[in-house]
C-alpha positions as CSV (number, residue, x, y, z in Angstrom):
1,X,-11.8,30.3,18.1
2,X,-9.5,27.0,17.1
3,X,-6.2,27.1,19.5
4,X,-3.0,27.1,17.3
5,X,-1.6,24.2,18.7
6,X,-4.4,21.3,18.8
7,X,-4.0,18.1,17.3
8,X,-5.4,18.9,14.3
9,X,-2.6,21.5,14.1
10,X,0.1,19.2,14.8
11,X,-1.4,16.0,12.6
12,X,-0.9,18.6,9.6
13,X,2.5,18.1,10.5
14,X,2.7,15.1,10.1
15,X,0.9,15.0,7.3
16,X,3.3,17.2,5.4
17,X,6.2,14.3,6.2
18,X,3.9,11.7,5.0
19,X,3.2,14.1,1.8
20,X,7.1,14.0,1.6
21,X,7.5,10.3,2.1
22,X,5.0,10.2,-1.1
23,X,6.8,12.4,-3.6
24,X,10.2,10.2,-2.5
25,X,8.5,6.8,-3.4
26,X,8.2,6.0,0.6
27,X,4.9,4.3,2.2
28,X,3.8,8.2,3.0
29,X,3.6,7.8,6.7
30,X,4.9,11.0,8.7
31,X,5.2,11.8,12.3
32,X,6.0,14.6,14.8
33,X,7.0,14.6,18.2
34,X,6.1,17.2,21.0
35,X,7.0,19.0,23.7
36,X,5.8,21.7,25.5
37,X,3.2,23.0,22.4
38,X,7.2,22.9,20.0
39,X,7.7,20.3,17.4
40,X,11.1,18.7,18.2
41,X,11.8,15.9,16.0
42,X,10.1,15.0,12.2
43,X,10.0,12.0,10.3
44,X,9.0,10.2,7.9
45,X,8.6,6.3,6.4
46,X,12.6,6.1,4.8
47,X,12.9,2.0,5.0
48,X,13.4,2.3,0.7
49,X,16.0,4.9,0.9
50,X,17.9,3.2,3.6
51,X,17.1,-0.2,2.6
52,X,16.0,-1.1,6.2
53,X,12.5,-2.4,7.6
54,X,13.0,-0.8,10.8
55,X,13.0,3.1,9.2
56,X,9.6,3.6,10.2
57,X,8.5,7.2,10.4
58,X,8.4,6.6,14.3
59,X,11.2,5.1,14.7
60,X,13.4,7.6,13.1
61,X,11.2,10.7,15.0
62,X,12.0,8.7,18.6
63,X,15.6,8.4,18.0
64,X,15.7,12.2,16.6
65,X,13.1,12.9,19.8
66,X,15.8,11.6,22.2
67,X,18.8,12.5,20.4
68,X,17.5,16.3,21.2
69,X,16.7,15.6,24.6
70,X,19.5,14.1,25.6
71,X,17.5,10.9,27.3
72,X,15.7,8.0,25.8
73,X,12.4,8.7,28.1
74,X,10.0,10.4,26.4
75,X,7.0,10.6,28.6
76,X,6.8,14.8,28.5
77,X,6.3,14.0,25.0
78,X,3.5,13.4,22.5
79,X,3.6,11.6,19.0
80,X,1.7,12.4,16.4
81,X,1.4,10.0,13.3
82,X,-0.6,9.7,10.2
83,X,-1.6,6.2,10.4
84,X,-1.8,3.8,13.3
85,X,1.6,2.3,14.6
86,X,2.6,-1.2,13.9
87,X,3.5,-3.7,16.5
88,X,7.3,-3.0,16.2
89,X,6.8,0.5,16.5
90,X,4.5,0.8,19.1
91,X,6.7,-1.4,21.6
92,X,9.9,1.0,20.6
93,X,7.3,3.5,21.7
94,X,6.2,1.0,25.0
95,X,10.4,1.8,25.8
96,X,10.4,4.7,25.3
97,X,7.7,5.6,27.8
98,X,6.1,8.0,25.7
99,X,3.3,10.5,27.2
100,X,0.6,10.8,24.4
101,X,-0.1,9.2,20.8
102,X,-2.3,10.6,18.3
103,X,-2.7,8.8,15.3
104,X,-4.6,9.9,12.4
105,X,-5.7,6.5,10.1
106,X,-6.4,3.2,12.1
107,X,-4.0,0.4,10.2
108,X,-6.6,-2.3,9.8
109,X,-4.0,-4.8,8.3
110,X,-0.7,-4.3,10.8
111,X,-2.0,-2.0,13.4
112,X,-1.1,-2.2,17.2
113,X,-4.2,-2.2,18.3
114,X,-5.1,-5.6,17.0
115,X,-2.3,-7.5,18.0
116,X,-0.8,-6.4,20.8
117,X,-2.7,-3.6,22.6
118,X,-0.7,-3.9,25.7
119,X,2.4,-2.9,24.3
120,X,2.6,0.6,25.1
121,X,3.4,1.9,28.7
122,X,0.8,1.9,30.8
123,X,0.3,5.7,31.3
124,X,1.1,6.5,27.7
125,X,-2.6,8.4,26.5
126,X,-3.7,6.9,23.1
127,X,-6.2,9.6,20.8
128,X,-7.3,7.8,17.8
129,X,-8.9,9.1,14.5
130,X,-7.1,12.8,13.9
131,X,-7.3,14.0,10.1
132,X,-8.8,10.6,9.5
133,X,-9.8,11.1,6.4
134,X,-7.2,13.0,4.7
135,X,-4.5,10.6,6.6
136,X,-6.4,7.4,5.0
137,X,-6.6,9.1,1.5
138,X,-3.0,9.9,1.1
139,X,-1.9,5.8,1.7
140,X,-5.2,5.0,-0.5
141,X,-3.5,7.4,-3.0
142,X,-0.5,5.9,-2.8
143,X,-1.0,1.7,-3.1
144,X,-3.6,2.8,-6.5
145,X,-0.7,4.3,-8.2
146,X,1.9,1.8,-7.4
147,X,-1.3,-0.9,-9.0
């Protein structure tokens, strides 16, 4: 039997933002932050609606993340994310001390990973690969329509 709340269960989440961030013209990237097995803050990509590079779909669930908590530390806490965090968003997630990130679509152009791997906090758990596929069809999807 597949437990509810797995990472599958919560990448389809994210997924769902990301599907939003499509329909809205947005580089469909989606996240979910969460806590104790409960979603507590969705996002997704909004950097053409609000005309600002730093909307990332993480950034805007860490701030909602926090804003809920009351705290910026969110080390009980665990994002999930269709594709693999840039380097701006990954050290916003190094500050914010986060416990676990599961990302879905490795970001071969702008990913973390390949530029500054050390970026996050040293305890924060890193689970690669989630939904893969469907993750990595979606942005696919996305940059052959806007060709």
């Amino acid at each position: 039997m597949v437990e509810p709340f797995d990472d599958v269960y919560f990448m389809r989440k994210a997924l769902q933002e990301a599907e939003h961030a499509f329909l809205e013209g947005e580089i469909p990237v989606g996240a979910v932050v969460v806590a104790q097995n409960r979603i507590i803050a969705r996002a997704h990509n909004l950097t053409e609606t609000l005309t600002d590079v730093t909307a990332h779909a993480e950034m805007q669930a860490i701030t909602a993340a926090a804003n809920l908590l009351g705290g910026k530390y969110l080390n009980e806490c665990t994002l999930y994310v269709t594709v693999e965090p840039c380097v701006m968003c990954a050290g916003a997630l190094g500050w914010s001390q986060i416990g676990k990130i599961v990302y879905g679509a490795t970001d071969e152009k702008r990913g973390f990973q390949k530029f500054a791997p050390k970026v996050l906090h040293p305890k924060t758990e890193v689970i690669s690969g989630v939904m893969e596929e469907e993750c990595g069809q979606l942005m696919k999807r996305f940059f052959q329509e806007r060709r």
